[in-house]
C-alpha positions in Angstrom: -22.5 -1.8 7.2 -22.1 -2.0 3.5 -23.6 -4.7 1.3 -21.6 -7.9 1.2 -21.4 -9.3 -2.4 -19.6 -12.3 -4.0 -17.9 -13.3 -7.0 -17.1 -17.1 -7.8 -13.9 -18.1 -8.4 -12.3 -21.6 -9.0 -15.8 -22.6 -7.8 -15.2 -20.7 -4.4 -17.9 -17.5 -3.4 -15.2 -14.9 -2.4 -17.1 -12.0 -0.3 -16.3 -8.7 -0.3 -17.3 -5.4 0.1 -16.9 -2.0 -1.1 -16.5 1.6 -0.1 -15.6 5.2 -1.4 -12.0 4.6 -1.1 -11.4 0.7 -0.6 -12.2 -2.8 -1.5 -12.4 -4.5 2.0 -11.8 -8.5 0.6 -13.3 -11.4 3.0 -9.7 -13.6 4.1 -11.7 -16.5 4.5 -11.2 -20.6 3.9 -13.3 -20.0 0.7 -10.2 -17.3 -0.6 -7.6 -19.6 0.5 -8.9 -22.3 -1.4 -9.2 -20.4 -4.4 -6.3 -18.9 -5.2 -4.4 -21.7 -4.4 -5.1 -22.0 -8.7 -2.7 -19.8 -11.0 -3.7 -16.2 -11.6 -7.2 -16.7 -8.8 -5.7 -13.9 -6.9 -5.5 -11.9 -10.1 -9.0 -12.5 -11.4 -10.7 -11.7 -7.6 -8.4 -8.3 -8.0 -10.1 -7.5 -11.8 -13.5 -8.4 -10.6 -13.5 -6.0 -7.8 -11.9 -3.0 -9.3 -14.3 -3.1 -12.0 -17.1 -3.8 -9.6 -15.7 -0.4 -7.5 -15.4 1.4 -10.7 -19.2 0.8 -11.6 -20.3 1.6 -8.0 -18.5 4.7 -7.6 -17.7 5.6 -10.8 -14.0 6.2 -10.5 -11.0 3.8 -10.5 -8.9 3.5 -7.3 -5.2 4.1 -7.7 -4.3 0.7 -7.6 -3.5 -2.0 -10.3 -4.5 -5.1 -10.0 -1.2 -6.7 -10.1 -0.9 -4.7 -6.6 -4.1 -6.2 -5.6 -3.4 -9.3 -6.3 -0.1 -8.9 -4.3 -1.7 -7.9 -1.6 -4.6 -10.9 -1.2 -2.0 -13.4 -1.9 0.5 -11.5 0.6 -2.3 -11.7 2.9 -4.1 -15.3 2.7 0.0 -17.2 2.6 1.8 -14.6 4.7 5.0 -17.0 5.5 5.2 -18.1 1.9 4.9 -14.8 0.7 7.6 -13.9 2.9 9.8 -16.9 1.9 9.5 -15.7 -1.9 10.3 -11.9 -1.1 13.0 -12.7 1.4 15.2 -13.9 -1.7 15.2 -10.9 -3.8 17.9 -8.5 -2.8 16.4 -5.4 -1.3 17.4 -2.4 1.2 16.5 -3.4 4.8 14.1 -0.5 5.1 12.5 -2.2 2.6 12.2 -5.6 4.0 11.5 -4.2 7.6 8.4 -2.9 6.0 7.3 -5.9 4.2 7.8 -8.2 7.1 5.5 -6.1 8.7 2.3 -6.0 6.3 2.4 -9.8 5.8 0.5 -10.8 8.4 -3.0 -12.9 7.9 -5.7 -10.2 8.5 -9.5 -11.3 8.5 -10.4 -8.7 6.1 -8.1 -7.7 3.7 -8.5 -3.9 3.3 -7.3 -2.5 -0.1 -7.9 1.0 -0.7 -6.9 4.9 -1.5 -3.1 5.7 -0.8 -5.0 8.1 1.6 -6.2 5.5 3.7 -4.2 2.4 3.0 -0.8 3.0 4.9 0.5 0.1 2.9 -0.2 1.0 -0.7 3.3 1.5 -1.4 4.8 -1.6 -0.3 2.1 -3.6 -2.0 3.2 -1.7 -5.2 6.5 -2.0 -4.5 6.4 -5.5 -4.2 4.4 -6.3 -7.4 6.7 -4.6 -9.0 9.4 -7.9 -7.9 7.2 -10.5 -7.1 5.7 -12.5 -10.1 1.9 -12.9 -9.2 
């Protein structure tokens, strides 16, 4: 098992830990309690790329406005939903969405390579304002 570790934010210990390819994010009462405050879900996603990109000494291919997509998408799936479900979008699209918001006890962020839902997470920061 890899090392937990934690950052603090909005006075909230978030847990996490890391590996080659991922950031594997605790989806815990602590998270949901912090980013329920503006631009938490951001700073947790800054924090832990740039913790990954010490460790390993590489950046993974994702942006943080993806991450930060992603463990908002995952800690308020139905209101993520809600918000998404009013931008106009292919139903391919929405299909695909509906089915990566779901609540998850670990939020897994990683490499394209192992993260089948890179790709929607990108494409929905690219619509969503996070």
């Amino acid at each position: 098992m890899q090392e937990r570790k934690t950052i603090k934010i909005n006075d909230e210990e978030i847990s996490y830990f890391l590996s080659e390819k991922a950031i594997h994010i605790d989806n815990n009462d602590a998270l949901k309690r912090a980013v329920l405050k503006p631009k938490a879900s951001t700073q947790i996603a800054e924090l832990t790329l740039e913790d990954h990109k010490r460790h390993y000494h590489y950046a993974l291919p994702i942006t943080t406005v993806s991450l930060a997509a992603e463990i908002y998408g995952h800690v308020f799936p139905e209101q993520a939903a809600e918000a998404i479900k009013k931008i106009p979008m292919p139903d391919k699209l929405e299909q695909a969405i509906n089915l990566v918001l779901e609540k998850t006890d670990v939020i897994d962020a990683g490499h394209e390579s192992i993260d089948g839902n890179r790709k929607i997470w990108d494409a929905i920061a690219k619509i969503v304002p996070i």
